[in-house]
N, C-alpha and C positions, 0 to 999 in steps of 0.2 A: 222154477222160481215163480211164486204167485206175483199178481199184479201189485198187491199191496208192498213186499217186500221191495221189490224192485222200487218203486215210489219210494222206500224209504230209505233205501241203501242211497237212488238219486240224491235227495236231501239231504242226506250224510257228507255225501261226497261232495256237494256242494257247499257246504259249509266248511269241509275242511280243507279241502284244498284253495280257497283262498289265503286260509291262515298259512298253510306253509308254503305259498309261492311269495310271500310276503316275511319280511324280515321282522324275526319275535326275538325280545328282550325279554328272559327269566332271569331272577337276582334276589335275594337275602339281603334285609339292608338293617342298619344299627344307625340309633341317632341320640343326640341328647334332648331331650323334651323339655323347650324351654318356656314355663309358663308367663305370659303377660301378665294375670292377673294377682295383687300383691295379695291378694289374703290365699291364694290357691299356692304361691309359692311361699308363704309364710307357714302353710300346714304340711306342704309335700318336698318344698325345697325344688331341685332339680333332679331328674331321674332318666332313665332310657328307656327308648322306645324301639320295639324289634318286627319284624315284620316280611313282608313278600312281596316282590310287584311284578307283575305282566305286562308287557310293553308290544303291541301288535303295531306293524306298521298298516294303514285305512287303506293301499292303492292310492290316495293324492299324496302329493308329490308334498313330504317332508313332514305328512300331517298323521300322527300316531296316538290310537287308543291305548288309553294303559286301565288295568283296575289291580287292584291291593286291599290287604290285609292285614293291620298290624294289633301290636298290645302294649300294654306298659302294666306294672301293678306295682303301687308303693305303698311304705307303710309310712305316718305320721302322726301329726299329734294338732288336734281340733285348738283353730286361735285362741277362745274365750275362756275356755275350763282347763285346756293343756290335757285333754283325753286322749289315747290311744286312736287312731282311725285309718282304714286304709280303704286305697282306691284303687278298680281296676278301670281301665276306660278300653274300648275295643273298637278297632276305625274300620269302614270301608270308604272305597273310594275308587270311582268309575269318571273318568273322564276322558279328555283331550292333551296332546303334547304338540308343540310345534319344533322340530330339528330341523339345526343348521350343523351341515356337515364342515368340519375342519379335517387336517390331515391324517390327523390321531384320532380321531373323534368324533364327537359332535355335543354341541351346545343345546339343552331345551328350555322353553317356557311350558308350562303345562296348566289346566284347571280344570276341575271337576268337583261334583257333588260327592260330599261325604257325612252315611248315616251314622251313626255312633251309639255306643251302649257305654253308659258310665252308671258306676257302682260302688257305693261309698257303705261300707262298715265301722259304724263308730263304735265304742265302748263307753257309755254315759257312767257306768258303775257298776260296781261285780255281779249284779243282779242283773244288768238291764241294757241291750246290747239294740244297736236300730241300723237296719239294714233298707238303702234306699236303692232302687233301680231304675233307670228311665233312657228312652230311646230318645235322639233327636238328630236334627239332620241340617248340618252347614255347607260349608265347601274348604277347597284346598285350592293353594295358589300352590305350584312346582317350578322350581328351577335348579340348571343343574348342568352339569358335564360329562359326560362319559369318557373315558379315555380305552380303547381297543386295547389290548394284549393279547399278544399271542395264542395259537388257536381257538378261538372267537370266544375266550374271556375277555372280559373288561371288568374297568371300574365307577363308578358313579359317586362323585362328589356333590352334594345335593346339601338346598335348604328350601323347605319345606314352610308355609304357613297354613295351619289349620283353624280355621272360624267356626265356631259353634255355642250355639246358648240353650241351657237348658230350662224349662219353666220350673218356675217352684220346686224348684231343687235344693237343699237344705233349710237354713236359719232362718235367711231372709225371704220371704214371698216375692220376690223378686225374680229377677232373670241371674242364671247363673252362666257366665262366663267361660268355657273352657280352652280359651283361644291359646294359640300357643307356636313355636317355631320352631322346628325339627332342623339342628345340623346336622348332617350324618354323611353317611358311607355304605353302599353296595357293591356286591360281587355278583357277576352273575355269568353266564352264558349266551351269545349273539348266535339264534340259527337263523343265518340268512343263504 
């Protein structure tokens, strides 16, 4: 074995065996995405939101990195003209959780930054179709329960607040809003 490989297998191994002496939460989670802002729920209403989280326990004592993945895409109809439009929105999200063990479980608070990709296709008229895309980057407040079942599934009862504003993003030259609360539910798998 050359000297590079060895280096790199070292490196390997060192990143990975942290992760699995340390207790990782994997989980599919479904929510209702509830938007705060009334012209955002006036064109989309309420919809759901679907998605994946990784939940690493850091080695300090109760304090866990999580990051995720989710989506939503609805279709509606534009406040002013009553046009056909739809949106896709795509979240990430890297942060921090703090767990309190109970007997069944365990309780979290969580926060972290979340960049997002929002995407709005409208229909002005049979000829004439306007497609907007733009990144931008808030954060996420987490809180939430787990409850253990049997061989290391669990459940996650969670409510989620995502903050985020997009510049110049539609009608107005303004700041666009996409704040919102996520009730939901995961299943997942405890390897600890």
């Amino acid at each position: 074995m050359t000297y590079n490989k060895l280096i790199a297998l070292i490196t390997f191994m060192s990143m990975v065996i942290p992760v699995v002496a340390h207790d990782v939460l994997l989980e599919v989670k479904g929510a209702a995405f509830l938007p705060t802002s009334e012209i955002f729920r006036d064109m989309y209403h309420y919809c759901g939101n679907f998605g994946g989280e990784a939940t690493v326990g850091s080695g300090f004592d109760h304090v866990y990195g999580f990051g995720s993945i989710d989506f939503l895409v609805k279709h509606g109809n534009t406040v002013e003209l009553n046009n056909p439009t739809k949106m896709t929105i795509v979240n990430f999200a890297l942060g921090l959780k703090y767990f309190v063990p109970f007997e069944h479980g365990d309780f979290y608070l969580g926060l972290g930054v979340q960049p997002t990709h929002l995407t709005t296709f409208d229909r002005i008229s049979a000829e004439l179709l306007v497609l907007q895309s733009q990144w931008s980057c808030g954060g996420i407040a987490k809180m939430g329960v787990i409850f253990d079942l049997p061989h290391s599934l669990f459940v996650d009862l969670y409510f989620d607040y995502s903050f985020v504003k997009f510049d110049n993003f539609g009608v107005d030259a303004g700041q666009t809003p996409v704040n919102a609360g996520l009730l939901g539910v995961g299943i997942g798998y405890r390897f600890n």
